[in-house]
C-alpha positions in Angstrom: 99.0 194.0 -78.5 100.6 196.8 -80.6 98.6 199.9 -79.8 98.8 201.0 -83.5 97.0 198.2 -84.7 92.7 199.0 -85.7 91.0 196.6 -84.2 87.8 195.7 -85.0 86.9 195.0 -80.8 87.6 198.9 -80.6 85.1 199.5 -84.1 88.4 200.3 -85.7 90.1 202.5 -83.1 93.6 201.8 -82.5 93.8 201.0 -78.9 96.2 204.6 -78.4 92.8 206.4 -80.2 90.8 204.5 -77.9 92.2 205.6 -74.7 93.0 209.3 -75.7 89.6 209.8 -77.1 87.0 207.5 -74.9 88.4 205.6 -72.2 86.9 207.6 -68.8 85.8 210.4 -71.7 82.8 209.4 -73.4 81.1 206.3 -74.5 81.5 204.1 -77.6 79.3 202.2 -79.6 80.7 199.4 -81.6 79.0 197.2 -83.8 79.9 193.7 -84.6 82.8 194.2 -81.6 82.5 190.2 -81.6 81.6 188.8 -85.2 79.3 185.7 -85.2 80.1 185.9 -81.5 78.0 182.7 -79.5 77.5 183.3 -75.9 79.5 181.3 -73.8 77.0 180.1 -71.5 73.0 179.1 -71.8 70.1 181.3 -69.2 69.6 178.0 -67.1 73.4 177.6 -66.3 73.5 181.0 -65.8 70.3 180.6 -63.1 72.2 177.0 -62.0 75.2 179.4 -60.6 72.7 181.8 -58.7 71.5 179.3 -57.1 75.4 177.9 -55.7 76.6 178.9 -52.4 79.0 181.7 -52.1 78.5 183.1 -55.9 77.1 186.8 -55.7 74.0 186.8 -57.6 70.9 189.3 -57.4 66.9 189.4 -58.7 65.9 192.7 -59.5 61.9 192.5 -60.2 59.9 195.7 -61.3 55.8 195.8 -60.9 57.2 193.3 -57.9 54.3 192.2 -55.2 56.4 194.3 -51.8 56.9 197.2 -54.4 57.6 198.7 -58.0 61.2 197.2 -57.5 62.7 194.4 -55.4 66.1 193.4 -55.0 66.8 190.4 -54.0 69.8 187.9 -52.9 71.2 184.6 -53.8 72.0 181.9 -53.5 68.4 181.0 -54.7 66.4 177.5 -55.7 64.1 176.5 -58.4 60.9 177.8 -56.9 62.3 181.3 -57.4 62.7 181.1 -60.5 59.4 179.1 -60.8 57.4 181.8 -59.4 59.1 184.4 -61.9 56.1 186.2 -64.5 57.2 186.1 -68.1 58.7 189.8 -68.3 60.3 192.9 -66.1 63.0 190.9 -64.1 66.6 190.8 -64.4 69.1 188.4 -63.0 72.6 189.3 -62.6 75.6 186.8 -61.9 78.8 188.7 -60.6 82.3 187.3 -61.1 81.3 184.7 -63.6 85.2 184.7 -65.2 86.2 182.6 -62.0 83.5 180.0 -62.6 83.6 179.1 -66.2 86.8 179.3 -68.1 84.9 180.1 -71.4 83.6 183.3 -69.9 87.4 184.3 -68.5 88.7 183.8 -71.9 87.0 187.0 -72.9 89.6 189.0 -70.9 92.3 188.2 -72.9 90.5 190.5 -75.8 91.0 193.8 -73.4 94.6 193.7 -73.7 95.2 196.4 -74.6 94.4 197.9 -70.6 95.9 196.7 -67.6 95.2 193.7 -66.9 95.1 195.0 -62.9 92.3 197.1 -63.9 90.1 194.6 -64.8 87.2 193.7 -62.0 85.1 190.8 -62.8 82.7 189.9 -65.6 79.0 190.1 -64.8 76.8 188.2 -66.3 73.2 189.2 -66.6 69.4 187.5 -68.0 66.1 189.0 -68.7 63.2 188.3 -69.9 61.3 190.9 -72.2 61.3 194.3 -70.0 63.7 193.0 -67.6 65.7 196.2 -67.0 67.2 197.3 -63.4 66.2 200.6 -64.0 68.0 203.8 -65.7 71.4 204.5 -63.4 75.1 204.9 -63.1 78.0 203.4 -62.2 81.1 204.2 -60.7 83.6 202.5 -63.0 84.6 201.7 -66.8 82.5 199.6 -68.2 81.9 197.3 -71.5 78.5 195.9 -72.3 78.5 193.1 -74.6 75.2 191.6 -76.1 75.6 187.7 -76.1 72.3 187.0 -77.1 68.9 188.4 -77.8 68.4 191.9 -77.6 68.7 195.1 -75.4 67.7 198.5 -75.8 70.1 200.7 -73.9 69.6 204.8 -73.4 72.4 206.8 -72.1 71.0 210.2 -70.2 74.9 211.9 -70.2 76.9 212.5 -67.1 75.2 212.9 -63.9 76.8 214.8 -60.5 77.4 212.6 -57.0 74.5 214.4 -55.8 72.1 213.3 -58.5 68.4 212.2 -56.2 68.1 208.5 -56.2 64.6 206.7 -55.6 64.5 205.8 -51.5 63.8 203.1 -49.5 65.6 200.6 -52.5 68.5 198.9 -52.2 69.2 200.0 -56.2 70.8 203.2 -57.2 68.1 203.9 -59.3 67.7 207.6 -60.9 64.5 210.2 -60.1 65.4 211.5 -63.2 66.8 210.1 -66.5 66.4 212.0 -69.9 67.6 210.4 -73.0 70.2 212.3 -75.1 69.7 212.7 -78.8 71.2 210.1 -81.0 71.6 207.5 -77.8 69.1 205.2 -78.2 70.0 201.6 -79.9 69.4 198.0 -79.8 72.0 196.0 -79.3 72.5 192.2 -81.4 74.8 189.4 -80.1 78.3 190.5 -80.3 77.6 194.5 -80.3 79.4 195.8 -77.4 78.7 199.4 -75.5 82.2 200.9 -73.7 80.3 203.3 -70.9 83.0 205.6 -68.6 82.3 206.1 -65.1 78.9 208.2 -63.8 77.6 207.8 -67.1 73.6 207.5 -66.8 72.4 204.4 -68.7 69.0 202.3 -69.1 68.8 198.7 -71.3 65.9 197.1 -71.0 65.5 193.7 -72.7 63.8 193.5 -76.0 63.8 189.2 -76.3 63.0 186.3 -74.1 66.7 185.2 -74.5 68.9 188.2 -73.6 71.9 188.0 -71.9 74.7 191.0 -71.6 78.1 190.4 -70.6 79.4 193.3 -68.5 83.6 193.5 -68.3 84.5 196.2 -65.0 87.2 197.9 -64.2 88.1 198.5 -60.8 89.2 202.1 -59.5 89.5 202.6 -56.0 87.5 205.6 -54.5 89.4 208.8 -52.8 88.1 207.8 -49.4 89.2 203.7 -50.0 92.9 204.9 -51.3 93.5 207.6 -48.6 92.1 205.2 -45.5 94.0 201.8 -47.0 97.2 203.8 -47.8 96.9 205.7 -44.2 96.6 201.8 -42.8 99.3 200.3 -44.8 101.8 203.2 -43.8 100.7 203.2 -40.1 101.5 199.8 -39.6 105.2 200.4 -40.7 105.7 203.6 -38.5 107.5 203.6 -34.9 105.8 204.9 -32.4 108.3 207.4 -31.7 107.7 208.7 -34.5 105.5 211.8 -33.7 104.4 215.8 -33.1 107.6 217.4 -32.0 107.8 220.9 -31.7 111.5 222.0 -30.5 112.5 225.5 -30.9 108.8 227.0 -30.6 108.3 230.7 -29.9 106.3 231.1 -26.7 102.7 231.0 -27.6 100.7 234.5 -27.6 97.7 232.6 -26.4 98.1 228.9 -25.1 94.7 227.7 -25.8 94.9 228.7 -29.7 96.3 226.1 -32.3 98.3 228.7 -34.4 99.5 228.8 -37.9 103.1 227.3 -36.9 101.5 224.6 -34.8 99.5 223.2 -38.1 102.5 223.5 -40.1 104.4 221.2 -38.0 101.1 218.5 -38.0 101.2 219.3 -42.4 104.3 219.0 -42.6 104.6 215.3 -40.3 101.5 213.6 -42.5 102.8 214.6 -45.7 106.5 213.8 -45.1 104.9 210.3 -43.6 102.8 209.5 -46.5 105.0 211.3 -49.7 106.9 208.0 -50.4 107.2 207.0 -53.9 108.3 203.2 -52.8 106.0 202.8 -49.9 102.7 203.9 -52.5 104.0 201.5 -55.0 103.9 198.8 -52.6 100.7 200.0 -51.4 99.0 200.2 -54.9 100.2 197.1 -55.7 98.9 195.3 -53.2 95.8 196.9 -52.9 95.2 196.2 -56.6 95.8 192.7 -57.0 93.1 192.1 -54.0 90.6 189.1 -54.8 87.3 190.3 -55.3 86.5 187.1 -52.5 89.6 186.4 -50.5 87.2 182.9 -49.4 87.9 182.1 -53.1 91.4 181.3 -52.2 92.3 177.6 -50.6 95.7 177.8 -48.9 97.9 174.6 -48.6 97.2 172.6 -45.8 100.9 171.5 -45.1 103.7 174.3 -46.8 105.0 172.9 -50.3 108.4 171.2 -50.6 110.0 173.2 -53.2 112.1 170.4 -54.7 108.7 168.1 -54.9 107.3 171.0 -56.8 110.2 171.2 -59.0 109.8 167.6 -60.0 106.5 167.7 -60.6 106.6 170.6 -62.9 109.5 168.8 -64.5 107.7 165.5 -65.0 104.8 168.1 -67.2 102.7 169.1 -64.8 101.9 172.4 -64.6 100.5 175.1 -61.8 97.4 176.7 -62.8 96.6 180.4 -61.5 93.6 180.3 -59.6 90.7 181.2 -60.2 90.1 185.2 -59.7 93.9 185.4 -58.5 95.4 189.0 -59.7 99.1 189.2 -60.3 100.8 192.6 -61.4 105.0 193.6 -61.2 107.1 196.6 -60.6 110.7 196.8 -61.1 112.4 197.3 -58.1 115.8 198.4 -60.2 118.4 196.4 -61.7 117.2 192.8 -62.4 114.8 192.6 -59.5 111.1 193.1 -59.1 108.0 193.1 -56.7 105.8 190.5 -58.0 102.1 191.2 -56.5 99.5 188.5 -56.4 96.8 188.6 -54.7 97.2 191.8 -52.3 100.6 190.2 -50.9 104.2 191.4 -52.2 107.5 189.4 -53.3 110.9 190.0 -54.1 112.0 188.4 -57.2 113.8 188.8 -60.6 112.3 191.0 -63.3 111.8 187.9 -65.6 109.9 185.9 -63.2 108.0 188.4 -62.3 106.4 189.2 -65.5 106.1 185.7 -66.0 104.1 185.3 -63.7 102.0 188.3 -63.9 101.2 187.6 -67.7 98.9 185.0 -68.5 101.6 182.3 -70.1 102.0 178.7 -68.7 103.4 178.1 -65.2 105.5 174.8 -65.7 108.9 173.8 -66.1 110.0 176.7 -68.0 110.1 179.2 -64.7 112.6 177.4 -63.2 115.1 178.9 -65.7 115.0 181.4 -63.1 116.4 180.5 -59.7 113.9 181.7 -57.4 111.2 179.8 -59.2 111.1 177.0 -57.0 110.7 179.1 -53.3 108.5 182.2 -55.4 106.0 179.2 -56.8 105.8 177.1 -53.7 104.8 180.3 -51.7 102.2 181.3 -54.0 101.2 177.1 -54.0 100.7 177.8 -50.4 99.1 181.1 -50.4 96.2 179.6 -52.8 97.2 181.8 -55.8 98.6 179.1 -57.8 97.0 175.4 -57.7 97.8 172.0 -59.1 94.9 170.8 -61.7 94.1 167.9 -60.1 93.6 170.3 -56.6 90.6 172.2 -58.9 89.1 168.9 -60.0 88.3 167.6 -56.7 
């Protein structure tokens, strides 16, 4: 997507004006983001998937019976829902992308980030009132209405330390004030970007609202420091440690001095300052599935040359669903393909090949590792055979 181009999912902002003036800066409101947009799935399917094994779905109930909110947990049945008042609840569907394809197609409109950013898509229903209270998140996020209508306030940025109500597994604020000129309904196909620790509120204002949410995932400073410690610990010999040859004789021995914690210093940082090692690490950690059960490894390991003919005789590999791929060039012609938190050696070209969102059939196997790259990834789970998904 040329970043020069105005586009009307941006309210006219090129994406380059976009990301210099909003993204992770301030919000954006952008009418008509999606014209005449229809929303890809109805409230009952949307209830039919909290109630499925393994999807991640919540109920989030104000003026509840145990309290003046409840959260609670799928999978759920019909009598929930039967039991539900006519206003002031909220139900909220996580990852709905990997579930139905018309949902997932929406990700190809946000192009123009990373596409190793991207989290999941969140689906969520409510009645009139249904709200899960004024809060913030900790990640870039874009609200689209895909039918009915919500009011949403924005109260501004809020610190880490900002009081929460207790006792509530919600994050919901003691506190929210709404800032001038941030108060709006939004129609099907208006669309709210919010950056991180942005305090927000929508409540629903119809019987028939349903807001798409498309996150962005950012690891936290205490996630990257811990899972790159881990990743680089498991690579180091155990030789390698404190040394301290050619000390001066200590004025006192029980004190750690200044040299002794410039020795430890200088042993993490030389350990963990390696450009390669973090770009492995990142990759890796990035292309995680959101749920590693999602992925179904090959029983028996793939025959390449069985896979070969088979993609030759038109039929193609799908990606699975809620597989992440990403590259890095390694230099020269070769690459690290990532996909799904595991790391290969490959050409450039097939490599961003397979990390773009284009076919996987016969045309890979232009390049020569196709055949041993794709069978691997068969096996892993990231890649599947239609006919695998239908059964």
């Amino acid at each position: 997507m040329p970043s020069d181009t105005p586009l009307q999912l941006l309210g006219g902002l090129t994406a380059t004006d976009f990301l210099r003036e909003h993204w992770q800066r301030k919000p954006l409101l952008i009418r008509g983001a999606f014209p005449d947009f229809e929303s890809p799935l109805e409230p009952d399917e949307l209830a039919g998937l909290a109630c499925e094994e393994n999807i991640e779905a919540r109920l989030v109930e104000e003026h509840a019976p145990a309290g003046s909110w409840q959260v609670s947990h799928g999978p759920f049945d019909e009598a929930t829902f039967a039991r539900l008042p006519e206003r002031d609840w909220t139900l909220l569907v996580q990852a709905v992308d990997h579930y139905v394809p018309e949902v997932a197609a929406l990700l190809e409109h946000f192009t123009f980030l990373p596409r190793w950013r991207l989290d999941d898509i969140m689906v969520s229903y409510a009645p009139p009132g249904g709200s899960v209270g004024p809060h913030v998140d900790q990640y870039d996020v874009f609200l689209l209405q895909a039918s009915g209508r919500r009011r949403w306030q924005l109260g501004g940025q809020v610190p880490d330390d900002a009081a929460i109500l207790d006792g509530l597994d919600l994050r919901i604020l003691e506190r929210f004030e709404v800032e001038a000129g941030q108060d709006w309904i939004l129609e099907p196909g208006d669309m709210l970007y919010l950056p991180p620790a942005w305090a927000h509120h929508g409540v629903s204002q119809s019987a028939d609202c349903m807001t798409v949410s498309v996150g962005f995932r950012a690891p936290s400073a205490d996630e990257a420091i811990t899972s790159y410690a881990d990743y680089i610990g498991e690579q180091l010999p155990a030789s390698r440690r404190y040394a301290d040859a050619g000390m001066a004789p200590p004025a006192d021995p029980a004190e750690l001095d200044d040299a002794a914690l410039a020795r430890m210093r200088a042993l993490i940082l030389e350990t963990l300052d390696d450009p390669d090692q973090l770009a492995q690490w990142f990759g890796r950690v990035m292309t995680q599935p959101k749920y590693v059960d999602q992925l179904v490894p090959t029983e028996t390991p793939t025959d390449p040359d069985a896979l070969v003919a088979a993609l030759r005789a038109g039929e193609p590999l799908e990606r699975s669903p809620g597989s992440r791929f990403a590259w890095r060039a390694l230099g020269g012609d070769r690459a690290t393909l990532f996909a799904d938190g595991d790391g290969l050696a490959c050409s450039v070209g097939l490599a961003r090949a397979l990390a773009d969102a284009g076919p996987v059939d016969a045309g890979l196997l232009a390049h020569e590792e196709a055949p041993q790259v794709l069978a691997h990834l068969l096996d892993a789970g990231s890649l599947a055979w239609p006919w695998d998904e239908e059964e």
